[in-house]
N, CA, C and O of each residue as an XYZ file, in Angstrom:
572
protein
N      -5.316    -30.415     37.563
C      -5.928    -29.290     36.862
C      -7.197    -28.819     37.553
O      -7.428    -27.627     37.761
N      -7.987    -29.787     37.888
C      -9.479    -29.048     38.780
C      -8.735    -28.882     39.918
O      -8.918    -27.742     40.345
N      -8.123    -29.390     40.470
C      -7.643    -28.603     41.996
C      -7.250    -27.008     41.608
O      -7.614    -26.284     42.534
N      -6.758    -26.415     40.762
C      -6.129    -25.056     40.397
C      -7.973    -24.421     40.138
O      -8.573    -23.541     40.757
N      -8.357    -25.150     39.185
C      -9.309    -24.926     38.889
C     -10.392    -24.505     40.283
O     -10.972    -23.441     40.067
N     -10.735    -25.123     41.586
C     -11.382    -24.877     41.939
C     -10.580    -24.252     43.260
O     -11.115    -24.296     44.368
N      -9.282    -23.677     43.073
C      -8.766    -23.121     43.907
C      -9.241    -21.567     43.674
O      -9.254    -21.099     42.535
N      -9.568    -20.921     44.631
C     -10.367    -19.915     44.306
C      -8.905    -18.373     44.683
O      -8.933    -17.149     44.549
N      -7.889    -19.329     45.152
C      -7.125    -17.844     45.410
C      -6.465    -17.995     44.404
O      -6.054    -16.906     44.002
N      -5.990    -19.276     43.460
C      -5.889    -18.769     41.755
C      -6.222    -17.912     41.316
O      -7.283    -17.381     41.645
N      -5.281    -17.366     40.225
C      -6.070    -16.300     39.317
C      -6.843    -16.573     38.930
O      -7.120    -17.763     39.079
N      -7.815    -15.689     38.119
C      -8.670    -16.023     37.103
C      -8.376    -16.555     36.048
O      -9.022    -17.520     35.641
N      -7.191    -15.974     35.274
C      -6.527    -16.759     34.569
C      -6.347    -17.836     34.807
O      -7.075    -18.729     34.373
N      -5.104    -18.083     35.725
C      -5.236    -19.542     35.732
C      -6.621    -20.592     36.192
O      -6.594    -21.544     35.411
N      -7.516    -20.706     36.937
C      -8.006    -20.802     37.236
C      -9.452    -21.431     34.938
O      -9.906    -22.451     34.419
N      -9.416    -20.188     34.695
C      -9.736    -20.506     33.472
C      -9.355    -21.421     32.774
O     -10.068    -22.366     32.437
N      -7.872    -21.222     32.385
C      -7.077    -22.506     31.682
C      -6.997    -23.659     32.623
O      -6.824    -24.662     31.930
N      -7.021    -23.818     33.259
C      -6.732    -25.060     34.361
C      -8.475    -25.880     33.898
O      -8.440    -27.061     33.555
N      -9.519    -25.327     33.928
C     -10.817    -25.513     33.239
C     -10.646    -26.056     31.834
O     -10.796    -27.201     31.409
N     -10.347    -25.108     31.320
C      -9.906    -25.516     29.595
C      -9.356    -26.796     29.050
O      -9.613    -27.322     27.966
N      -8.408    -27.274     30.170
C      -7.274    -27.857     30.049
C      -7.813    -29.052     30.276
O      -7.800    -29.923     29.406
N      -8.498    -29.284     31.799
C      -9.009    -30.177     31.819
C     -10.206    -30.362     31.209
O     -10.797    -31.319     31.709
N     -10.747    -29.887     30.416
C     -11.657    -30.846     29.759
C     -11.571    -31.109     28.315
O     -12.420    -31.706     27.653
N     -10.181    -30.477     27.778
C      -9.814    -30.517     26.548
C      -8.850    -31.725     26.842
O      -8.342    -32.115     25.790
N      -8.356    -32.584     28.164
C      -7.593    -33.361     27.874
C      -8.904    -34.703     27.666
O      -9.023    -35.539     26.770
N      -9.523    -34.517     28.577
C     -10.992    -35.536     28.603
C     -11.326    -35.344     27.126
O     -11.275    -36.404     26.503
N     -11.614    -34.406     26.489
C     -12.058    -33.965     24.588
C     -11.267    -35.412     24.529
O     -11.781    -36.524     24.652
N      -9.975    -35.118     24.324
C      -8.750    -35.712     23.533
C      -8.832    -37.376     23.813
O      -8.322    -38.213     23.069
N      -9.453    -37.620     24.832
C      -8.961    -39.018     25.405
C     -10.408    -39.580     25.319
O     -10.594    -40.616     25.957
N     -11.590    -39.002     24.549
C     -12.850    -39.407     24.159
C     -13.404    -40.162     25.298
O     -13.896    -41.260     25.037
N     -13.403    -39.662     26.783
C     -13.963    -39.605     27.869
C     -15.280    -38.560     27.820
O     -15.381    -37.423     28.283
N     -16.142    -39.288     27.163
C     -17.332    -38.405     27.082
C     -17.792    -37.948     28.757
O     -17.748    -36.827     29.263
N     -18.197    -39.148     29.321
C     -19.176    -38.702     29.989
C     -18.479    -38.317     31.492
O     -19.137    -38.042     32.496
N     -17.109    -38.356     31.421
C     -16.687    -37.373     32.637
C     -16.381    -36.208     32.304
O     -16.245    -35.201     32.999
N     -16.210    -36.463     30.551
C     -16.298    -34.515     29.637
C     -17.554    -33.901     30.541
O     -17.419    -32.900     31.244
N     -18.739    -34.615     30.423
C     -19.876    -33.908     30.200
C     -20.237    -33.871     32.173
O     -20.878    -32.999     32.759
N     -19.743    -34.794     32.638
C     -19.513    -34.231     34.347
C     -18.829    -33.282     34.981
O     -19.381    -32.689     35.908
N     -17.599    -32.981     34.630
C     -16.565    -31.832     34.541
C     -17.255    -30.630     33.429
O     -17.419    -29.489     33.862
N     -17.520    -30.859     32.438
C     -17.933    -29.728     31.990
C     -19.274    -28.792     32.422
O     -19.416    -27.571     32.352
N     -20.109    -29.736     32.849
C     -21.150    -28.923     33.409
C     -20.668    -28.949     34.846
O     -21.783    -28.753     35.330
N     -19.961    -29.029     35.795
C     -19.762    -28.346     36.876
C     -18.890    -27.504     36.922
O     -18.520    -27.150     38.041
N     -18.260    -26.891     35.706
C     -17.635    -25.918     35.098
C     -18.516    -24.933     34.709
O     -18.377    -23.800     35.170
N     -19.345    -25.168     33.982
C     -20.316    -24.531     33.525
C     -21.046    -23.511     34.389
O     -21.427    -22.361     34.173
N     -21.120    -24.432     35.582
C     -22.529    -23.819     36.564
C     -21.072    -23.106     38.208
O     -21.161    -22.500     39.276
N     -20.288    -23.552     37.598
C     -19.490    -22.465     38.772
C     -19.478    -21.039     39.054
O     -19.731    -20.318     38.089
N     -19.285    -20.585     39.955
C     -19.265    -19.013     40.017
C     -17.718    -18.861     39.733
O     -16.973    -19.643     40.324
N     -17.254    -18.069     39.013
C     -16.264    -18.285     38.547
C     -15.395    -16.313     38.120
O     -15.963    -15.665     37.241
N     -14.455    -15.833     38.646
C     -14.304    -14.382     38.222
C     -14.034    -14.252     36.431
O     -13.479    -15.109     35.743
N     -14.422    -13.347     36.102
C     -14.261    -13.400     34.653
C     -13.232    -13.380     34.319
O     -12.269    -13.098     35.033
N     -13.199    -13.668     33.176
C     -11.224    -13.122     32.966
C     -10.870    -11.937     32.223
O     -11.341    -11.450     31.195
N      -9.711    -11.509     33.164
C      -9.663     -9.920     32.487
C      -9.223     -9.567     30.675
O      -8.283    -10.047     30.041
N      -9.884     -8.946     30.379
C     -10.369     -8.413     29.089
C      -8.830     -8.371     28.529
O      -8.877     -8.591     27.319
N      -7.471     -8.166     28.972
C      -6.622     -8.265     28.780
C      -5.567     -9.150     28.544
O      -4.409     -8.863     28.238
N      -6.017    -10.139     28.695
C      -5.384    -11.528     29.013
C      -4.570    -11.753     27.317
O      -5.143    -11.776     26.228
N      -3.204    -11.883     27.580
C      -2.883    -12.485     26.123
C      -3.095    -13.709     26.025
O      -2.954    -14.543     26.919
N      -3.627    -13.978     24.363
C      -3.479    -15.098     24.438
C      -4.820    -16.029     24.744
O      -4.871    -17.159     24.258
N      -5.736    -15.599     25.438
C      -6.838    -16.069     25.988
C      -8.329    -15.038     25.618
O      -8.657    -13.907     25.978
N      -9.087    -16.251     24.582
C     -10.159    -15.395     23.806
C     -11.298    -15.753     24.287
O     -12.297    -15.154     23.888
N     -11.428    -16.811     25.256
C     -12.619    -17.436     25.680
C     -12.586    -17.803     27.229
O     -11.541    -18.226     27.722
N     -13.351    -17.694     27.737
C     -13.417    -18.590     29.108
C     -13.444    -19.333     29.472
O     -13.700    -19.859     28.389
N     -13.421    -20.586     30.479
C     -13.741    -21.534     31.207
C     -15.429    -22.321     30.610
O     -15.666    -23.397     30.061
N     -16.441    -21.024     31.103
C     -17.658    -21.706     30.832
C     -18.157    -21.587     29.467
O     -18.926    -22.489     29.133
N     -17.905    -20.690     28.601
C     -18.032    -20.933     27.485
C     -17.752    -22.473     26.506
O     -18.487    -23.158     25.795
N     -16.430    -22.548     26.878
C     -16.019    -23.831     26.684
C     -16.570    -24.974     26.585
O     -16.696    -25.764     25.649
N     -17.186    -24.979     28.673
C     -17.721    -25.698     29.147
C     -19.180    -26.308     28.219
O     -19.417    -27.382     27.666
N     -20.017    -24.932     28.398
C     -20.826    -25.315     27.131
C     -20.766    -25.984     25.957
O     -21.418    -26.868     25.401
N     -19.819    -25.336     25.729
C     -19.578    -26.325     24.209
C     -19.465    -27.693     24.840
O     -20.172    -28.593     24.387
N     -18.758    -27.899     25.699
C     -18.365    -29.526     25.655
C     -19.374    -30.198     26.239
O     -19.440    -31.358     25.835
N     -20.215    -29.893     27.070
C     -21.473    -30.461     27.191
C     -22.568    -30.657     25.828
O     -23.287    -31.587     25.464
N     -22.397    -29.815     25.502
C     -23.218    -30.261     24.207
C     -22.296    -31.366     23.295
O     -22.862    -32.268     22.679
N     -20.840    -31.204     23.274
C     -20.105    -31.999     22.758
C     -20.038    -33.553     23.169
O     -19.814    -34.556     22.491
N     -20.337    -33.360     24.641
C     -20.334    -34.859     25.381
C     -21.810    -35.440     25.294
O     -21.935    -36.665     25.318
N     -23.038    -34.557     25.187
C     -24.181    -35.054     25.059
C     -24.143    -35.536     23.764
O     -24.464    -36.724     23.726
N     -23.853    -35.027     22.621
C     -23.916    -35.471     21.199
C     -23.098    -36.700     20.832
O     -23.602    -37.347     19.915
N     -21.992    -37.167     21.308
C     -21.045    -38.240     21.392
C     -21.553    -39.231     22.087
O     -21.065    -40.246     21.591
N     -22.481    -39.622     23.236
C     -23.248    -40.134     24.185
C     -24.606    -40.875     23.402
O     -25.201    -41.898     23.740
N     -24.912    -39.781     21.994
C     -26.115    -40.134     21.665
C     -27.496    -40.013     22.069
O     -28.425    -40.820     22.121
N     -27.379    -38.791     22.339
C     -28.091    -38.121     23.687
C     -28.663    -36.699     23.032
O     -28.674    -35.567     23.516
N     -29.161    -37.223     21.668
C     -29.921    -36.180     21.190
C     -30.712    -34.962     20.739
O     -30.639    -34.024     19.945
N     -31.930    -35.754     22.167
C     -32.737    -34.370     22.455
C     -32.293    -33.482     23.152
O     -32.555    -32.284     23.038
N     -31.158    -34.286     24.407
C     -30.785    -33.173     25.499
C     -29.768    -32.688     24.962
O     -29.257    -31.764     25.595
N     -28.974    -33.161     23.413
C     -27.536    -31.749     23.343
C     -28.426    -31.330     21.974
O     -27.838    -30.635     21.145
N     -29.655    -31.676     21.735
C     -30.101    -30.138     21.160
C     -30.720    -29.217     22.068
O     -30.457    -28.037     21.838
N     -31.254    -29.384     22.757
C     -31.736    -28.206     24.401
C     -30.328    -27.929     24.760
O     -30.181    -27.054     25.613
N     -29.169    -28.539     24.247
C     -27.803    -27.578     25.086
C     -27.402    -26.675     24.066
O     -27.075    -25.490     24.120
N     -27.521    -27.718     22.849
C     -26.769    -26.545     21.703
C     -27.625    -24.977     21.472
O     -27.222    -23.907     21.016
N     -29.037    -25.427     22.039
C     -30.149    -23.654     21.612
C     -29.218    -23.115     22.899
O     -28.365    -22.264     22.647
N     -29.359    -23.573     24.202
C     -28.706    -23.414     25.065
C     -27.613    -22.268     25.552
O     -27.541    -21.349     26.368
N     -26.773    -22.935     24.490
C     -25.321    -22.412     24.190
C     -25.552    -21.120     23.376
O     -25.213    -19.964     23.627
N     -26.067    -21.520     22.576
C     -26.465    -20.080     20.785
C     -27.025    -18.983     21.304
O     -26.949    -17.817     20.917
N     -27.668    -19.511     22.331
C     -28.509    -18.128     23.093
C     -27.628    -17.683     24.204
O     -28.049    -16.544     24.408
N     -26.728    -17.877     24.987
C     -25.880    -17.254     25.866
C     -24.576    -16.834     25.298
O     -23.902    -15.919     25.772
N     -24.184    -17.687     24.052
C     -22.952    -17.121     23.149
C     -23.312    -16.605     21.751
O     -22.568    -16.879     20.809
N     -24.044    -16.120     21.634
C     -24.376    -15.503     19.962
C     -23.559    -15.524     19.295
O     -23.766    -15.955     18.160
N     -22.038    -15.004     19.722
C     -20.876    -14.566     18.981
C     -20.114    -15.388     19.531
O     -18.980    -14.940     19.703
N     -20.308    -16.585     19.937
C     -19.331    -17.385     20.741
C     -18.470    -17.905     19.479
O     -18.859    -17.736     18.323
N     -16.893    -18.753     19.914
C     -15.859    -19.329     19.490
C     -16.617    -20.453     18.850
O     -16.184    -20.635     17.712
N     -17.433    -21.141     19.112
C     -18.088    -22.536     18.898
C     -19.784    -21.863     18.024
O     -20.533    -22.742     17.598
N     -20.016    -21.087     17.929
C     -21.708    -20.830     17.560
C     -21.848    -21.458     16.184
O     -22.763    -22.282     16.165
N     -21.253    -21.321     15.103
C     -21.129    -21.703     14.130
C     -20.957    -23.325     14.506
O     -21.941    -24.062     14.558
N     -19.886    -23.698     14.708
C     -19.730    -25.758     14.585
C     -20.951    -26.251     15.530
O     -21.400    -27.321     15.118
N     -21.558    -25.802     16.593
C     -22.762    -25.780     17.050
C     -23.942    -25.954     16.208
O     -24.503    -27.021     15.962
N     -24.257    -24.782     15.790
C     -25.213    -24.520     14.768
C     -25.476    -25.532     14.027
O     -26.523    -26.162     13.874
N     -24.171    -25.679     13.450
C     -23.826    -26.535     12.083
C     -24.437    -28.430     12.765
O     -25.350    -29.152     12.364
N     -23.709    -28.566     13.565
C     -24.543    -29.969     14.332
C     -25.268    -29.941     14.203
O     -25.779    -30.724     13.402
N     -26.140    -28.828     15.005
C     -27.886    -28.767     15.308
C     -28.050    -29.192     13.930
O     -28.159    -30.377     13.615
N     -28.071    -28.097     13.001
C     -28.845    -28.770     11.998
C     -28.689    -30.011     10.844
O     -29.472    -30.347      9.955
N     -27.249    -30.601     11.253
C     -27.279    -32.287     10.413
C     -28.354    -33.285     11.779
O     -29.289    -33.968     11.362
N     -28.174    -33.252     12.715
C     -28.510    -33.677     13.949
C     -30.001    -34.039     13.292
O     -30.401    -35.140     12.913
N     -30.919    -32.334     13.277
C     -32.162    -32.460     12.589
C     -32.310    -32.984     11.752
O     -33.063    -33.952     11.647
N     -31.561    -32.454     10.804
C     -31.660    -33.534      9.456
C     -31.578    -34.648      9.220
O     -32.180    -35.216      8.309
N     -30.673    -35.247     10.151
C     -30.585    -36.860      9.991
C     -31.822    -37.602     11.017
O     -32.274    -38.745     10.955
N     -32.101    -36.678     11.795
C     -33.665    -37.077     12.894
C     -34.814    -37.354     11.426
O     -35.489    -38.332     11.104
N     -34.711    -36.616     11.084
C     -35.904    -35.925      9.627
C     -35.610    -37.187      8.413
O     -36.416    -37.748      7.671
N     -34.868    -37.276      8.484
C     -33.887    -38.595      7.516
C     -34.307    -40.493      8.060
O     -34.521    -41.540      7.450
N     -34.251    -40.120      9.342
C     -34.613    -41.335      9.860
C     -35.632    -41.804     10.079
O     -35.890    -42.996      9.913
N     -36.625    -40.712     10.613
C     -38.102    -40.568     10.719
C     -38.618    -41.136      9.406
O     -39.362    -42.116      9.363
N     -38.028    -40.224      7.935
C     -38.422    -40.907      6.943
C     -38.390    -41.764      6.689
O     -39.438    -42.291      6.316
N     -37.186    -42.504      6.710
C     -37.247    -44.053      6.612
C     -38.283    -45.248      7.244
O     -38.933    -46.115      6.660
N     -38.177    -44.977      8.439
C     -39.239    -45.438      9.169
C     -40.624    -45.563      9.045
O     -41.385    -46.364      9.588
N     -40.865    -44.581      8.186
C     -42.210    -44.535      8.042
C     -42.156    -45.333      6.452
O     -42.890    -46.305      6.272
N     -41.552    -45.011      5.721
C     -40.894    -45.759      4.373
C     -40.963    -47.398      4.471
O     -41.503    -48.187      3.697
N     -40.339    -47.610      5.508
C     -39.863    -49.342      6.004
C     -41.422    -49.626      6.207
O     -41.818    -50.731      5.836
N     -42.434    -48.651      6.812
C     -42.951    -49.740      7.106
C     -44.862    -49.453      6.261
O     -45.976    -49.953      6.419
N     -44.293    -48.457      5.459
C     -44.895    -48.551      4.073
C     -44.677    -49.701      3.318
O     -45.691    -50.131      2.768
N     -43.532    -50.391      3.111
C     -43.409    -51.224      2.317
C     -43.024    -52.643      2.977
O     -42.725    -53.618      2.288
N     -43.062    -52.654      4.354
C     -43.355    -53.219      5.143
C     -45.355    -53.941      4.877
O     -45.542    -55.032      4.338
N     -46.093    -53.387      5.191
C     -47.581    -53.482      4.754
C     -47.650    -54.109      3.366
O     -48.307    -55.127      3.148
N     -46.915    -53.434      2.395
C     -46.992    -53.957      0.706
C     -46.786    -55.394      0.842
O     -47.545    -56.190      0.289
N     -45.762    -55.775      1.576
C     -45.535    -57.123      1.534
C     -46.455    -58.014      2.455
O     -46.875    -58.982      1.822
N     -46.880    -57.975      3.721
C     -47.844    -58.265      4.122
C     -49.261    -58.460      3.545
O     -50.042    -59.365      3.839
N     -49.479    -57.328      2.564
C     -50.418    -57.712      1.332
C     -50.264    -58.867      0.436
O     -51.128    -59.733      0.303
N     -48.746    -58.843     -0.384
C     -48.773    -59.833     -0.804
C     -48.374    -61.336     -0.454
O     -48.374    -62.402     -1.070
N     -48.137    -61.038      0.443
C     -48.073    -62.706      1.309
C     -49.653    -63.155      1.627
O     -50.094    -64.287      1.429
N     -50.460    -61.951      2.199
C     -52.003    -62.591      2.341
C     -52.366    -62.843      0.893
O     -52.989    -63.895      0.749
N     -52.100    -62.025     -0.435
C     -52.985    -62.583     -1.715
C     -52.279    -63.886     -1.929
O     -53.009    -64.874     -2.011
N     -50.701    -64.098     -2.057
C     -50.369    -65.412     -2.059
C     -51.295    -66.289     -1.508
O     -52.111    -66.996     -2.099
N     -51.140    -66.202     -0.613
C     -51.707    -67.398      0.934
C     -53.168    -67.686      0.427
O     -53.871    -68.664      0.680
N     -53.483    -66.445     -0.453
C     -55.332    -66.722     -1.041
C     -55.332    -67.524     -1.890
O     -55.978    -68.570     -1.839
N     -54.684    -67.210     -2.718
C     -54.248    -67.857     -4.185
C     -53.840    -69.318     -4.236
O     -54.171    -70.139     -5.091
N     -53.124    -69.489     -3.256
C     -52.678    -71.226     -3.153
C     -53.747    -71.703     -2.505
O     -53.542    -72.913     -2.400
N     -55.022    -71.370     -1.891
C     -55.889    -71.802     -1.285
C     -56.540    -72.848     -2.217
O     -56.802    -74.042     -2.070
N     -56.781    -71.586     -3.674
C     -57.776    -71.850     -4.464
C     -57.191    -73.353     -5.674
O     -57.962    -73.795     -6.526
């Protein structure tokens, strides 16, 4: 599939799906991080567009690509950098196929950052409480 893919006297078409293909089989086979190697050198290819006519075919190669980099950064656990992909993405596809399930990440992503943060600071609020009362214990049996 990347051989078609980076065959440049391919169509555009093909050339697109051959992109698609391969990194939707990597999606499928939860090969993150050669998703996210293949997808960003998909991404950053010079690549002919595909003609406006194409049946059948609503998206491109790098569009895709995007998505799945942010898809392979987020699966990786890799946070900060697939939220810098997902603004990334939102800002070069506004109306993209993916902007919405994007979006929608970004903000559990935050939320559960915001969620955890809380805790943390929670744990070790009551973390201290007990440290208090182990020192008044420790006073108390002195006496």
């Amino acid at each position: 599939l990347l051989a078609t893919f980076d065959n440049e006297a391919a169509t555009p078409y093909d050339r697109h799906l051959a992109g698609i293909q391969a990194m939707t089989a990597l999606m499928t086979q939860f090969r993150y991080q050669a998703l996210l190697d293949v997808a960003a050198r998909i991404e950053n290819t010079k690549l002919p567009d595909m003609p406006a006519s194409t049946p059948g075919m609503k998206i491109d190669a790098r569009e895709f690509a995007g998505f799945a980099v942010f898809q392979s950064l987020s699966a990786l656990k890799r946070g900060d950098l697939a939220l810098q992909v997902g603004e990334r993405y939102l800002q070069r596809y506004p109306g993209g196929a993916y902007t919405n399930g994007v979006d929608l990440q970004m903000r559990a992503a935050i939320d559960q950052r915001h969620r955890h943060d809380e805790s943390v600071k929670r744990a070790a609020t009551e973390l201290e409480d007990v440290e208090r009362l182990w020192e008044d214990l420790r006073r108390f049996s002195r006496h």
